[in-house]
C-alpha positions, 0 to 999 in steps of 0.5 A: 488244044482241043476243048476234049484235051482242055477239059480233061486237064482241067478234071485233072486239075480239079482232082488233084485240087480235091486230093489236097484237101483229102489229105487234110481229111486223112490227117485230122479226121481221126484226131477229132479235128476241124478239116476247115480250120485252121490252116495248114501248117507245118508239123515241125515249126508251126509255120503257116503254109502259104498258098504259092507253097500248097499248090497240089504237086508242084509245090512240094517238087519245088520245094524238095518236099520239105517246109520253106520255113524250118526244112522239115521234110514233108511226106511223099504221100501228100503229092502222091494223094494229089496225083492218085486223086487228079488220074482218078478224077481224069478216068471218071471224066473219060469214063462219063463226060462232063457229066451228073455221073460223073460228079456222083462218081468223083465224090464216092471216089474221094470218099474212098481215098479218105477212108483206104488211107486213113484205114491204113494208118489208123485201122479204123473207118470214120463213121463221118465218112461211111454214114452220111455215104450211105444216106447221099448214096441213096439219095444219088440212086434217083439221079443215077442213069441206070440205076434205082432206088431199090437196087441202091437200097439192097445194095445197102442191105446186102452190104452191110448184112453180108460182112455183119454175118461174117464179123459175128460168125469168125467171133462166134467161131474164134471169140476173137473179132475178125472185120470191123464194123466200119467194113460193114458200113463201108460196104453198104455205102458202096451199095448205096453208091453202086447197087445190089449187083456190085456188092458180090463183085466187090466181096470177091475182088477185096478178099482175093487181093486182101488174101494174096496181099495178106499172105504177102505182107506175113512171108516178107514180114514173117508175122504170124496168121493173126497179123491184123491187116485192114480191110477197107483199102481193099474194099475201096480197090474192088469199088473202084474196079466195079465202077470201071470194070465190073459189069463188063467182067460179069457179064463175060463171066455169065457168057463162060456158063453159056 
């Protein structure tokens, strides 16, 4: 194989690598637990898992997805987040190179994998997350080709001043609370990571596939208007177009006005 294919098998790799430890994240990060210990185990007999029985993917397709020592079944969505985590970590490295971009860019993502699914089963966002994103965000604005400080710093502003406002303006208008809070430091950490200019662009795209989704969920499950559905996956999803898409799809925009 080429040194190109090698090296993007091994970002591969390495992603779903990181994707196992995210989904130890995903599970103990709202029960207050330590992600480093103890061990994974299984949920059903205690059995610790060996590490010829936690290797990303694999694992779980040889062993039918269920434990070796009880034959307690595993979820789908460990592999799943395995995978999700390992194309992502190859569409970086295609997108940047073996490079600083590229390292800053693989942490924000795995940061978002964390908080969409942990949003989704919890509906909350762990400040442990979004808070030290916010502060490693800025920081990274220094070291980031073509981005700034300042940028990084109104992106933290917008982001979060933008979604307080319609959190406190729908309770103001409704006296029921709308988006959380967390969405709101969500979005300033996406600021921090991708600046000022992604913020409109991630507010449009999360709300227009948050509504369609929305209305979606509501027709098949017939609930009604106040069905409370998260936000921070679809705020994660409009970050995640940003960094492959987004300035692209905004300048083409700008040319329709010309």
């Amino acid at each position: 194989m080429t040194p190109a294919i090698l090296m993007a098998v091994f970002t591969f790799l390495l992603g779903a690598v990181v994707g196992s430890f995210l989904n130890v994240c995903i599970y103990r990060l709202p029960l207050e637990q330590s992600v480093v210990s103890p061990g994974s185990r299984c949920m059903g007999c205690g059995t610790a898992i060996r590490w010829y029985d936690n290797i990303p993917i694999v694992s779980w397709l040889v062993l039918r997805g269920r434990c070796r020592a009880c034959s307690a079944p595993f979820s789908v969505r460990y592999p799943l987040i395995e995978l999700l985590t390992g194309v992502l970590s190859l569409l970086l490295f295609l997108k940047f190179g073996l490079s600083l971009s590229f390292g800053i860019m693989f942490l924000f993502c795995a940061a978002l994998v964390v908080v969409t699914f942990i949003d989704f089963d919890h509906q909350i966002i762990p400040d442990e997350i979004s808070l030290p994103g916010i502060a490693l965000g800025f920081i990274c604005s220094f070291f980031l080709p073509g981005h700034s400080w300042l940028s990084s710093l109104l992106g933290i502003v917008a982001g979060w001043g933008g979604l307080a406002l319609v959190f406190y303006g729908y309770l103001w208008l409704t006296g029921r609370e709308g988006m959380g809070g967390g969405d709101a430091k969500l979005l300033a950490m996406m600021g921090a990571f991708l600046g000022l200019q992604a913020v409109p662009f991630i507010i449009f795209a999360s709300s227009l596939v948050g509504t369609v989704a929305g209305l979606s969920i509501m027709a098949v499950q017939r609930k009604d208007r106040h069905l409370a559905i998260p936000f921070g996956p679809y705020l994660a999803l409009g970050a995640v177009l940003y960094i492959f898409f987004g300035p692209q799809l905004i300048q083409w925009y700008l040319q329709l006005g010309t």
